[in-house]
C-alpha positions as CSV (number, residue, x, y, z in Angstrom):
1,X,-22.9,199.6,226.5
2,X,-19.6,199.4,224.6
3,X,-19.8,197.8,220.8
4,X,-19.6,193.9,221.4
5,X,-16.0,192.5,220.5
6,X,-16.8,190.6,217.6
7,X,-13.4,190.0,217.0
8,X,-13.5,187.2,220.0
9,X,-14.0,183.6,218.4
10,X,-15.7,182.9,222.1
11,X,-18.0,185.0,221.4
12,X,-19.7,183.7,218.6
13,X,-18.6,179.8,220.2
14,X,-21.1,180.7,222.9
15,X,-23.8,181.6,220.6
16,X,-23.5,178.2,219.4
17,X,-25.6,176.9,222.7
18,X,-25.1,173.1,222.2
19,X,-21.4,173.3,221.3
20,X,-20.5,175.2,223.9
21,X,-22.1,173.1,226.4
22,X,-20.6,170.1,225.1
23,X,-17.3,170.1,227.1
24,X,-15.6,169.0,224.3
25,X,-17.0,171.5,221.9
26,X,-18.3,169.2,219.4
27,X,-19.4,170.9,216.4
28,X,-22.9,169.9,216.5
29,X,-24.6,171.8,213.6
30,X,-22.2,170.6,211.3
31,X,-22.5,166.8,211.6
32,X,-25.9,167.2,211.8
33,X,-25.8,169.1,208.4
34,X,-23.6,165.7,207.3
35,X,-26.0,163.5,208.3
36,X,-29.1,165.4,206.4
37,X,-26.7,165.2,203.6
38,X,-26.5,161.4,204.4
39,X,-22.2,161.4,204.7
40,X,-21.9,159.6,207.6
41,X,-19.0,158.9,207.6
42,X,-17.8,162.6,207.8
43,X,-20.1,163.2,210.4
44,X,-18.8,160.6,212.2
45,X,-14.8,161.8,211.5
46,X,-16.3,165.5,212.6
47,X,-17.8,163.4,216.1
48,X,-14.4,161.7,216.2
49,X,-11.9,165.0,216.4
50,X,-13.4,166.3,219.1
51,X,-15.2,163.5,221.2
52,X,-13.4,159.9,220.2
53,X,-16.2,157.8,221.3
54,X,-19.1,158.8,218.8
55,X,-20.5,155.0,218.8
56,X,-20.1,155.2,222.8
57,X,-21.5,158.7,223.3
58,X,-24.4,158.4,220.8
59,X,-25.7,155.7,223.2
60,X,-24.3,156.5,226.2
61,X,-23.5,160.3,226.5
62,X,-25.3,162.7,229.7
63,X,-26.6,165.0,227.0
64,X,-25.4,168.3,228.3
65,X,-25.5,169.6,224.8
66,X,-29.4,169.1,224.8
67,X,-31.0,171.4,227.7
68,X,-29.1,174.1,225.5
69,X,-30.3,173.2,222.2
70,X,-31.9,176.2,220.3
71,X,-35.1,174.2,219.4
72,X,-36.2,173.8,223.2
73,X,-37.0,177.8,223.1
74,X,-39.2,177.1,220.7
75,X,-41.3,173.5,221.3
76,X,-40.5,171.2,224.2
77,X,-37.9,169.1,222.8
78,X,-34.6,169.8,221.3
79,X,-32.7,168.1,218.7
80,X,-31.3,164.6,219.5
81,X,-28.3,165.7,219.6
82,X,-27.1,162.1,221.0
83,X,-29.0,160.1,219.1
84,X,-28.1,161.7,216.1
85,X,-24.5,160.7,216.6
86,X,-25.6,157.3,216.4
87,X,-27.0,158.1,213.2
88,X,-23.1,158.7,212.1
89,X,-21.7,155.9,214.0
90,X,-24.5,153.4,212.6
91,X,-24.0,154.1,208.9
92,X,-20.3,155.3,208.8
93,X,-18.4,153.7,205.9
94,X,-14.7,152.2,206.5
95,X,-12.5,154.8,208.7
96,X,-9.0,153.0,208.9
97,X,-8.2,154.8,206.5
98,X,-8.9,158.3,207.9
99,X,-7.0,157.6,211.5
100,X,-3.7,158.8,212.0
101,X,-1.1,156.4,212.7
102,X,2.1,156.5,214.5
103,X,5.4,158.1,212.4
104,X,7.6,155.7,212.1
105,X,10.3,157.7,214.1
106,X,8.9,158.8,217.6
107,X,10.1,162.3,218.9
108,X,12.1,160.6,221.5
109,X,9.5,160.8,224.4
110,X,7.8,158.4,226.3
111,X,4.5,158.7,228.6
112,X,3.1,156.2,230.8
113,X,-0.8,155.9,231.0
114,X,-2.7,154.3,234.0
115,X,-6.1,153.4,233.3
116,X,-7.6,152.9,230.0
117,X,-10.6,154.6,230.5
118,X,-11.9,157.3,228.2
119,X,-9.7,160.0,229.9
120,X,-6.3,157.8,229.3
121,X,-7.5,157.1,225.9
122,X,-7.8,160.4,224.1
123,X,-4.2,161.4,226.2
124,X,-3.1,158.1,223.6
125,X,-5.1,159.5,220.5
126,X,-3.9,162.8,221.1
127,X,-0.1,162.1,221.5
128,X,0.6,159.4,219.7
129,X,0.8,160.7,216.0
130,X,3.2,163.6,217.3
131,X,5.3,160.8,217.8
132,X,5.2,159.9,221.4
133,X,5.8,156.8,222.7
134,X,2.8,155.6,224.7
135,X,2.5,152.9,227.6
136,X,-1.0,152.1,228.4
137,X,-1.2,150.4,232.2
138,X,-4.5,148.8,233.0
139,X,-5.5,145.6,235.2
140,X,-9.1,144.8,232.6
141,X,-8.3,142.4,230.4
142,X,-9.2,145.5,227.3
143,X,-8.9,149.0,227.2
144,X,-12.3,151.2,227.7
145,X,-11.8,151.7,231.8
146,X,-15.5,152.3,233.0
147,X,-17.3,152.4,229.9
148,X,-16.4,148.7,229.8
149,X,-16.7,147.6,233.5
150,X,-20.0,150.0,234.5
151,X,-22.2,150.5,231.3
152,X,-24.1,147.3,231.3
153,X,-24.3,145.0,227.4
154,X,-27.6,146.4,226.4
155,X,-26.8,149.7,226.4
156,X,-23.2,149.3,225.3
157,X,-22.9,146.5,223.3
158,X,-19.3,145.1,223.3
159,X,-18.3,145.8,219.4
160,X,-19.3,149.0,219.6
161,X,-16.8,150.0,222.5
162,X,-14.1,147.5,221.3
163,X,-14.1,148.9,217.7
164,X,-13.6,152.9,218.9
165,X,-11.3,152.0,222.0
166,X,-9.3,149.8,219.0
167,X,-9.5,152.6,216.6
168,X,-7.1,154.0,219.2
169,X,-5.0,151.2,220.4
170,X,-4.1,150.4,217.1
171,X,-2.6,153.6,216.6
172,X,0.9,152.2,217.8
173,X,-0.1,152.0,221.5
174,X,2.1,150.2,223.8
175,X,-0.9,148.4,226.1
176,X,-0.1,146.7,229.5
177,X,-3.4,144.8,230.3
178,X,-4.2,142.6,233.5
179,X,-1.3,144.9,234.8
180,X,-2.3,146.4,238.2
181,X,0.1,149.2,239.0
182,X,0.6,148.7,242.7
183,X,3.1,152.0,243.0
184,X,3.7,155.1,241.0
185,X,7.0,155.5,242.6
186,X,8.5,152.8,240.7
187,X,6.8,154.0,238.1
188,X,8.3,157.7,238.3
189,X,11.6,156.0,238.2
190,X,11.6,154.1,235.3
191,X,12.2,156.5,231.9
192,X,9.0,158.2,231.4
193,X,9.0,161.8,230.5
194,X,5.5,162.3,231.6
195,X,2.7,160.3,233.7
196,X,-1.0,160.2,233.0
197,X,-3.4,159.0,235.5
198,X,-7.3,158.3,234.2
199,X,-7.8,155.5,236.7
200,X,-11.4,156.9,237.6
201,X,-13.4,156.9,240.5
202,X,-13.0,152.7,241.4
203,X,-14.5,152.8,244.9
204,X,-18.6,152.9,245.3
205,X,-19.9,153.9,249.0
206,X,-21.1,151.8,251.7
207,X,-23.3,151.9,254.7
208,X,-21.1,150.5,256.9
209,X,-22.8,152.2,260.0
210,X,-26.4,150.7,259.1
211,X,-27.4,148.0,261.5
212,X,-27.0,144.4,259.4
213,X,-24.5,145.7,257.2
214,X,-22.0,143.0,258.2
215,X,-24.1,140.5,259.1
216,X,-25.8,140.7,255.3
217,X,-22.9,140.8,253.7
218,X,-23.0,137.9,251.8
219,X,-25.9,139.7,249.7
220,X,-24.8,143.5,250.0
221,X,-23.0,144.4,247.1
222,X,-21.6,147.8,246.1
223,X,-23.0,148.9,242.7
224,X,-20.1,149.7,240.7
225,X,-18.0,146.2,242.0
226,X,-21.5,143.9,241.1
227,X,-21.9,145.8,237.9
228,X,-18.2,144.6,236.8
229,X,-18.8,141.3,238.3
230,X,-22.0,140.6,235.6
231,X,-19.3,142.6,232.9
232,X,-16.8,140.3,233.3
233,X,-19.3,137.7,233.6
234,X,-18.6,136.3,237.2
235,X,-21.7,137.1,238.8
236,X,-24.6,135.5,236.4
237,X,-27.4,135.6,238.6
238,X,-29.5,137.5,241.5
239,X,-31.6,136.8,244.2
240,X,-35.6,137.0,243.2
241,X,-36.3,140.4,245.0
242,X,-33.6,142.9,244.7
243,X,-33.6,146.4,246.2
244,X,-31.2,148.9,244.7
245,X,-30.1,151.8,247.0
246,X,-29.4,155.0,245.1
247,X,-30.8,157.4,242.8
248,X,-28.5,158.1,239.9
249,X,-27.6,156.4,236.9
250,X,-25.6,153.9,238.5
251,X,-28.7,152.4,240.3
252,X,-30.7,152.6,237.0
253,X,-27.9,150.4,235.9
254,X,-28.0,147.9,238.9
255,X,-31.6,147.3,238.7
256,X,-32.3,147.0,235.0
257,X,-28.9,145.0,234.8
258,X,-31.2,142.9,237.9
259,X,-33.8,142.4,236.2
260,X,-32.0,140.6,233.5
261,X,-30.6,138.2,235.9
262,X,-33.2,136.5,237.9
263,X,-34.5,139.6,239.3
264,X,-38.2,139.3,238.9
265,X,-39.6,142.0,242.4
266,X,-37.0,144.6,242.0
267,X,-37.3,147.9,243.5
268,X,-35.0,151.7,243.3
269,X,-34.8,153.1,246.6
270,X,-33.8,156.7,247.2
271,X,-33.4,159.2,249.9
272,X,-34.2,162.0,247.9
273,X,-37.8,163.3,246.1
274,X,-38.2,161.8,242.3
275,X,-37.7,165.2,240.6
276,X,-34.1,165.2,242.7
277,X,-32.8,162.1,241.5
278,X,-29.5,162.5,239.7
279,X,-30.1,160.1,237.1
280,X,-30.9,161.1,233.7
281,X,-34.8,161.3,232.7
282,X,-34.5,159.0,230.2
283,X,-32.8,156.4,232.4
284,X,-35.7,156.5,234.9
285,X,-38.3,156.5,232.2
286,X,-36.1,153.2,230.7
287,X,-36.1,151.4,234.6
288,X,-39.7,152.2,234.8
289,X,-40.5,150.9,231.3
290,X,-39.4,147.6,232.5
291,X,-41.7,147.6,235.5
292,X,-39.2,148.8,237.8
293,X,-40.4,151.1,240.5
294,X,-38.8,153.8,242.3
295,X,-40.2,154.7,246.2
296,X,-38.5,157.9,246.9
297,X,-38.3,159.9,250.0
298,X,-37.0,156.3,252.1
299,X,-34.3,157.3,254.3
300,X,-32.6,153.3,254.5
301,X,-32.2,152.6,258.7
302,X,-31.1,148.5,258.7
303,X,-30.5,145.7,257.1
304,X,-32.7,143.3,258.7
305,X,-30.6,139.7,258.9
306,X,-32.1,136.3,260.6
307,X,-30.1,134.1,261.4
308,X,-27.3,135.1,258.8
309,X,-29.7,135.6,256.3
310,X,-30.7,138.7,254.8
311,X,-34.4,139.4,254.5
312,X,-34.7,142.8,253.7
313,X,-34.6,146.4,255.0
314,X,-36.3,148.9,256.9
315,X,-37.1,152.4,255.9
316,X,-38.3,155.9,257.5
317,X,-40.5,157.8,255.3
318,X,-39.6,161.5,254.6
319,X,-40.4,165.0,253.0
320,X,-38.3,167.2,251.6
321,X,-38.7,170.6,253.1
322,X,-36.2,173.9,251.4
323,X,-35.2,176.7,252.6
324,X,-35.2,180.2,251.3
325,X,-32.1,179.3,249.5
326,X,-33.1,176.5,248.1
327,X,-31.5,174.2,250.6
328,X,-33.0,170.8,250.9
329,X,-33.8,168.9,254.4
330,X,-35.1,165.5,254.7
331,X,-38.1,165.3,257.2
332,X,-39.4,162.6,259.1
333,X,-43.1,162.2,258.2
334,X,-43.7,160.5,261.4
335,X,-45.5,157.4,259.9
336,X,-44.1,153.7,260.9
337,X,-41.0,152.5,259.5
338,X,-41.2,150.6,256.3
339,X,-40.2,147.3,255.7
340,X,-39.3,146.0,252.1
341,X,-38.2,142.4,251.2
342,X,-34.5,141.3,249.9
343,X,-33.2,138.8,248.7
344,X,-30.5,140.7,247.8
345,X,-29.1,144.7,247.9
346,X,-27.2,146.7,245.6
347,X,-25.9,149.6,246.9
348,X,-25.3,153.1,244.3
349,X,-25.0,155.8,246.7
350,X,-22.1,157.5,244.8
351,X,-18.6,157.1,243.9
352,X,-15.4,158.1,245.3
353,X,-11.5,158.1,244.2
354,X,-9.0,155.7,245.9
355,X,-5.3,155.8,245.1
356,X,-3.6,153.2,247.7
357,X,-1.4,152.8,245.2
358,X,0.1,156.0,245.3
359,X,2.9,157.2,248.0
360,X,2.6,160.0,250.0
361,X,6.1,161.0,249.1
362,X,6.1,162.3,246.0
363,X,6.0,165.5,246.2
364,X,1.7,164.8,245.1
365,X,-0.2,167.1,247.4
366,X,-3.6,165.7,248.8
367,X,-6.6,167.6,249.6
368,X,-8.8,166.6,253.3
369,X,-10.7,164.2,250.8
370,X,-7.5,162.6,249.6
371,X,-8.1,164.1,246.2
372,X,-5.1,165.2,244.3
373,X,-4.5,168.8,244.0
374,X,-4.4,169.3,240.6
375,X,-4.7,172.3,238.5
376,X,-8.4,173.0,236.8
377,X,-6.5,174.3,233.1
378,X,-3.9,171.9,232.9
379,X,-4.4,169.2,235.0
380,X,-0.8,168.7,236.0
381,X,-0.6,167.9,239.9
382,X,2.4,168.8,242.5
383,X,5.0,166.6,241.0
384,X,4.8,168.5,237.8
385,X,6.1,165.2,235.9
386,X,2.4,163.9,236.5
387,X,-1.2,164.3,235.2
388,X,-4.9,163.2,236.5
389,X,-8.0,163.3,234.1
390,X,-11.3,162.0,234.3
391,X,-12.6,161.3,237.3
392,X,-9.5,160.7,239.0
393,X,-8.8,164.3,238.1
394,X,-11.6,166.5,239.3
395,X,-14.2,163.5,240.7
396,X,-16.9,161.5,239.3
397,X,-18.5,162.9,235.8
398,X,-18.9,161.6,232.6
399,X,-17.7,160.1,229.6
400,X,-18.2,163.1,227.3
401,X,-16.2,165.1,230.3
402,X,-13.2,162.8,231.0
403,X,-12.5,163.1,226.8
404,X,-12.6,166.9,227.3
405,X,-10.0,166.4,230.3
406,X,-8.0,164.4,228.8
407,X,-7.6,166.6,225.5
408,X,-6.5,169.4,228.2
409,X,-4.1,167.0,229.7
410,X,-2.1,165.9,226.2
411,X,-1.9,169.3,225.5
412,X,0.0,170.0,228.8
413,X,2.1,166.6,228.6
414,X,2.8,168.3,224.9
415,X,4.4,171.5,226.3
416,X,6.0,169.8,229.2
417,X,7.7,167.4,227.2
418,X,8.7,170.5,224.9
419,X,10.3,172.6,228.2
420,X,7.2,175.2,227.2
421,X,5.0,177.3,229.6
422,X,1.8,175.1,230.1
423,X,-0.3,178.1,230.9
424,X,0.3,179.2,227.3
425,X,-1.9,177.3,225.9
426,X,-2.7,177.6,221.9
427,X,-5.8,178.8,221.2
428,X,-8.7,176.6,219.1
429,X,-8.8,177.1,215.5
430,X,-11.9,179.7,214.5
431,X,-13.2,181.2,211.6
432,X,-15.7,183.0,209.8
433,X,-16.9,182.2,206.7
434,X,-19.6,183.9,204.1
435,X,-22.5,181.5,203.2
436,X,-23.6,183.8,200.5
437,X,-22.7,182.6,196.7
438,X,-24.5,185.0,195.2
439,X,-27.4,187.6,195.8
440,X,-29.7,186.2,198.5
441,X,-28.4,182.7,197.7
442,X,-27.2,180.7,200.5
443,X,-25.0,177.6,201.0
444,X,-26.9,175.5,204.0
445,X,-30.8,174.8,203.9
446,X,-32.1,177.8,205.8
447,X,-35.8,175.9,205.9
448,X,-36.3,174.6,209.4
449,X,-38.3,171.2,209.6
450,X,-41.5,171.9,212.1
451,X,-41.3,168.3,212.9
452,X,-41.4,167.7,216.7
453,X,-38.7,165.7,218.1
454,X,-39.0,161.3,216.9
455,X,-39.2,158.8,219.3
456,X,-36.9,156.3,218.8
457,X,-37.9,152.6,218.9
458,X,-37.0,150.1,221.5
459,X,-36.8,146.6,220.9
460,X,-39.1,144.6,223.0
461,X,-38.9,144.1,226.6
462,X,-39.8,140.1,226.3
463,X,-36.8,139.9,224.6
464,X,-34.4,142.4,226.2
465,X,-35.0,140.9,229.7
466,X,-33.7,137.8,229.2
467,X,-30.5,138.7,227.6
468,X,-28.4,140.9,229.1
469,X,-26.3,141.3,226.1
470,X,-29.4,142.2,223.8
471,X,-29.3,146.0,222.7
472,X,-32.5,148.0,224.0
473,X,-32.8,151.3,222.0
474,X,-32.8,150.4,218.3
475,X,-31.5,153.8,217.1
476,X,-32.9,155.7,214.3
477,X,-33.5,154.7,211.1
478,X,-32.0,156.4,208.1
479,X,-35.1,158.3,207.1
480,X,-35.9,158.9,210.8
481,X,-32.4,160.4,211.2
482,X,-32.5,162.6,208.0
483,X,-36.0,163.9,209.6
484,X,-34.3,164.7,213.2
485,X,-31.5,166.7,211.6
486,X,-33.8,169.0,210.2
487,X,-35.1,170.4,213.2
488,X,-31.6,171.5,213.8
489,X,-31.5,175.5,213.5
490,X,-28.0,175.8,212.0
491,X,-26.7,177.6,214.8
492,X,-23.3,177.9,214.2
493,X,-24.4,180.5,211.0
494,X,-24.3,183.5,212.8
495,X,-25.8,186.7,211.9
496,X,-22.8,189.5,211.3
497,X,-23.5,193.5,211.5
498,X,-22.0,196.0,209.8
499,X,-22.5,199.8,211.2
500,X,-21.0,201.4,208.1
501,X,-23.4,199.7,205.4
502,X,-26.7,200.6,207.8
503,X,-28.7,202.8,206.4
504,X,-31.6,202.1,209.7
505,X,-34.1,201.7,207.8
506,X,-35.6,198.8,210.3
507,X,-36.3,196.1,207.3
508,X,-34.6,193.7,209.6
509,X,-36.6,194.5,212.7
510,X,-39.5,194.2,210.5
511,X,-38.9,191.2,209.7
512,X,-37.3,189.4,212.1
513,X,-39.4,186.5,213.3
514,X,-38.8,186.2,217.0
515,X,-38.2,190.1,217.4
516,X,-34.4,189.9,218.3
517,X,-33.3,192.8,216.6
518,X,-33.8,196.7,217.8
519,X,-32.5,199.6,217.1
520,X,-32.6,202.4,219.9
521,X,-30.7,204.8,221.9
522,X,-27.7,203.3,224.2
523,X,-27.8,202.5,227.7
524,X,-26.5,200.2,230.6
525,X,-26.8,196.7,229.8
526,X,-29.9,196.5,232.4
527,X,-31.5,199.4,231.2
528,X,-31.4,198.2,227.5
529,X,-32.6,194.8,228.1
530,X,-35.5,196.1,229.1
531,X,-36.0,198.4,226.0
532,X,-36.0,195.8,223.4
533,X,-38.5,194.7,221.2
534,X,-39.1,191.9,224.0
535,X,-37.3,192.0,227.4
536,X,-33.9,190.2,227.5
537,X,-34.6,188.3,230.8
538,X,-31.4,185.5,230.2
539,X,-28.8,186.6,231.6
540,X,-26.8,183.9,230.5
541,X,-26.7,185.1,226.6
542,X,-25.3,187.9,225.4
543,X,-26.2,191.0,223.9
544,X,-24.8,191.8,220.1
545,X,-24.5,195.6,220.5
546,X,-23.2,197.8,217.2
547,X,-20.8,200.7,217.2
548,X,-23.3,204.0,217.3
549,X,-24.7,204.9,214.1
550,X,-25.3,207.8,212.1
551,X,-28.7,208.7,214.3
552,X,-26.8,208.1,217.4
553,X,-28.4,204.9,217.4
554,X,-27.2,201.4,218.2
555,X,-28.1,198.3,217.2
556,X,-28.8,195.6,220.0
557,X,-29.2,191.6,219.2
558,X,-31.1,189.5,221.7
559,X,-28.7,186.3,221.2
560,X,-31.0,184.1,223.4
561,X,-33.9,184.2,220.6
562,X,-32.3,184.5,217.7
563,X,-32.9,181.6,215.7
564,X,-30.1,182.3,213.0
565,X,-32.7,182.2,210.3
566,X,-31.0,184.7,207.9
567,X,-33.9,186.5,207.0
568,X,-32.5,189.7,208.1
569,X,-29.9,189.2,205.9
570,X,-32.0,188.5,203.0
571,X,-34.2,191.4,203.9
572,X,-31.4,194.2,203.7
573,X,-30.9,196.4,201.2
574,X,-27.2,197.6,201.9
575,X,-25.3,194.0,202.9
576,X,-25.4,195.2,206.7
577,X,-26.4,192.0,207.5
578,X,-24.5,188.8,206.7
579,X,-24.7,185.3,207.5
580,X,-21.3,183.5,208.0
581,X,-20.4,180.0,209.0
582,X,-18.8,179.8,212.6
583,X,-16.0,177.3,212.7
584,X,-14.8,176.0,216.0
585,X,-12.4,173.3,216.6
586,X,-11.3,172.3,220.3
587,X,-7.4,172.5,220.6
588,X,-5.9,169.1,220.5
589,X,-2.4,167.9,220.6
590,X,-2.6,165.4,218.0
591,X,-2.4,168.5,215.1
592,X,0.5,169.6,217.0
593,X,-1.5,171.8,219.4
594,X,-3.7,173.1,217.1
595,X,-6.8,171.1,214.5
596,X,-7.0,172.8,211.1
């Protein structure tokens, strides 16, 4: 193998597992050092830079960061990485102080946002303190799009999101509320310089070709509308046995946001087999918590309706049965059809986009799904005057990946407005850093807590299902969260090798605890992964291979187990080994392009 380009920032970003799964590359490591050191309030600020919503996201977030923590290779759980953020957001001091505002004279531009979702949002924290002028376009009566609308009260409380999406507005942002934009034509011809479009994924699907589905009506609902409805406080109550159609987060919404409303025999339904279901594991565990069950493998057949009045539904019962590629069908079992009782039916099937409201003649190509073609780096569309993010962009996601978009997208609006290339795109701020101060003496706590992951506490279910509003997950406490951040393995220290200071005498083999490090004859990459001091079977990580040394040697790092412990840097005789600080900061526009 040729020596490993160490001189590529994404390749020590990678190493760093959870930040680069998060899709906005939130420096995970250090906050979580910040909130062992109990500054919350810089953790939060290092949360904010890259994610905006830290109060939002530490309740809220899909957790892709987690499934690649470093600490789930060696117990079952990771860190809380989400949680954690909480921990920030709880106990953060004032921040006012620490937002950028406005300049008082704009740079002469003006961009039109529609939608004030997360997406739309950080376009508007981005932009505005390079001295845009930004126009916010939304028909809610606040900013906060979906987060608002679909994230039911006790999961989301409402001064959590209005304090973050506020943190933005009050930035100098031009807002437009209980303003539906009925055509983008008119607005392409008033004097924007760019458009942004973050209006989401507004339009939940039916089953309008199930028998009774018009006959029922009265008490079919689509999720994501009914879930708005109880938001915005127009729908108050629900019928006493409720069936909710759908097996992702949406429907773990609908029926725990059910239960809280009358709901006393309510019931998830889904096509699919449990271990399928797209909703998060912690969101079925919380539906079944509150006595919610879920009957998988029912394919739904009718609505059964007598005389106008819907009584429930029928159901065939199926297996799941995959091919030799993994591809799933959906078998009848043969057994009777099921009937199950409803009063009412939610139905959270899936999401798709809808844009009525923009013409066909804009020079905005469409794909065959009426989704617009937009570009996967820059997000700019046909008309090159306009934008998508969020789920409008690319379809339904996440919070945590419509801030990510919508970073990508003020960058591009940046460079538009500035007449510049938008495929040459800055590159994020990285360095390297020594942590040694002195002989063997290191700057971060290198001791790694053997603490398996806390739980946190809930607050009690006789109390949460009556009020829709009251919070359900408590957080942690500060001691609890000081605990959690030890576990973390400080990943973004990474371990640096120098060829010309080894003198191979193996005292870092020797002692390295997980048997990561190896020092043999070159080969092919699939020929040395098997010659290592244990088999590099994941593919997905790297290999830190050295320049040959003076025995003809090379060096060879199994990435994927190395816990970043230092101790081969401690061990060494000659300095061969260091242990630097990895700093990664996602581009954004707001610092001109470029965070510092």
């Amino acid at each position: 193998m040729e020596p490993t380009n160490v001189n590529d920032p994404e390749y020590y970003h990678k190493v760093v597992d959870c930040q680069y799964a998060c899709p906005a590359h939130t420096p995970v490591p250090e906050y979580i050092r910040l909130i062992a050191a109990e500054r919350y309030t810089e953790a939060y600020m290092v949360n904010w830079e890259s994610n905006v919503f830290p109060g939002v996201l530490g309740r809220t977030c899909d957790r892709p960061c987690e499934p690649a923590c470093r600490r789930g290779r060696v117990e079952e759980e990771p860190v809380a990485i989400c949680r954690l953020k909480r921990v920030a957001a709880d106990n953060k001091g004032d921040i006012k102080h620490l937002i950028p505002k406005a300049p008082k004279e704009g740079n002469g531009k003006k961009v039109a946002l529609i939608g004030a979702g997360p997406a739309s949002l950080t376009v508007a924290r981005d932009l505005a303190p390079l001295g845009y002028e930004i126009h916010v376009f939304d028909e809610q009566i606040k900013g906060g799009g979906m987060m608002r609308s679909q994230i039911p009260s006790f999961r989301l409380p409402d001064h959590v999101l209005d304090e973050e999406v506020n943190n933005i507005l009050e930035m100098g942002i031009h807002t437009h509320f209980k303003t539906y934009v009925s055509s983008l034509k008119d607005v392409l011809a008033k004097d924007y310089d760019a458009v942004f479009i973050g209006t989401g994924a507004p339009r939940g699907r039916d089953l309008s070709g199930l028998p009774g589905r018009e006959e029922g009506s009265a008490n079919i609902h689509i999720g994501i509308e009914w879930l708005a409805s109880v938001a915005f406080e127009h729908t108050s109550k629900v019928g006493k046995n409720v069936i909710v159609l759908g097996g992702g987060n949406t429907a773990m919404d609908c029926c725990r946001t059910s239960r809280r409303l009358g709901g006393e025999n309510v019931k998830v339904v889904v096509r699919s087999p449990f271990t399928d279901m797209k909703a998060s594991p912690w969101e079925k565990e919380d539906a079944m918590h509150e006595d919610i069950p879920i009957l998988d493998n029912h394919v739904p057949k009718s609505f059964v309706v007598e005389n106008g009045q819907l009584k429930g539904m029928t159901f065939e019962k199926v297996h799941a049965v995959y091919d030799e590629k993994g591809k799933r069908s959906l078998v009848s079992t043969g057994e009777d059809q099921v009937f199950i009782e409803a009063d009412d039916v939610l139905v959270a099937i899936g999401q798709e986009n809808s844009f009525p409201w923009i013409e066909r003649d804009l020079g905005l190509e469409f794909d065959k799904w009426e989704m617009p073609k937009v570009d996967a780096l820059t997000f700019q569309s046909t008309n090159p005057k306009v934008f998508f993010g969020g789920d409008a962009a690319l379809g339904p996601k996440n919070v945590i990946t419509a801030v990510a978009q919508g970073h990508q997208g003020a960058i591009s609006i940046d460079l538009f407005c500035q007449g510049k290339s938008l495929s040459d795109r800055p590159a994020p701020f990285t360095n390297l850093i020594s942590q040694k101060m002195g002989i063997h003496e290191w700057s971060y706590d290198s001791v790694v807590a053997n603490d398996h992951r806390f739980v946190v506490a809930q607050a009690d279910k006789s109390v949460t299902l009556k009020d829709r509003k009251k919070e359900v997950e408590l957080g942690f406490n500060i001691l609890e969260g000081f605990k959690e951040a030890q576990r973390c393995l400080n990943c973004d220290a990474q371990t640096v090798f120098t060829e010309n200071r080894c003198i191979e005498c193996d005292a870092c083999m020797d002692i390295c605890p997980t048997s990561c490090i190896t020092f043999t004859v070159n080969g092919t990459e699939e020929d040395l992964r098997t010659r290592l001091m244990a088999p590099a079977l994941n593919l997905d990580q790297d290999l830190l291979v050295s320049g040959t040394l003076a025995t003809g040697r090379v060096m060879v790092k199994d990435e994927d187990v190395c816990l970043h412990c230092g101790l081969c840097a401690e061990r060494c005789p000659t300095s061969a080994w260091d242990m630097q600080k990895f700093f990664y900061n996602v581009t954004k526009a707001h610092h001109g392009c470029q965070t510092a």
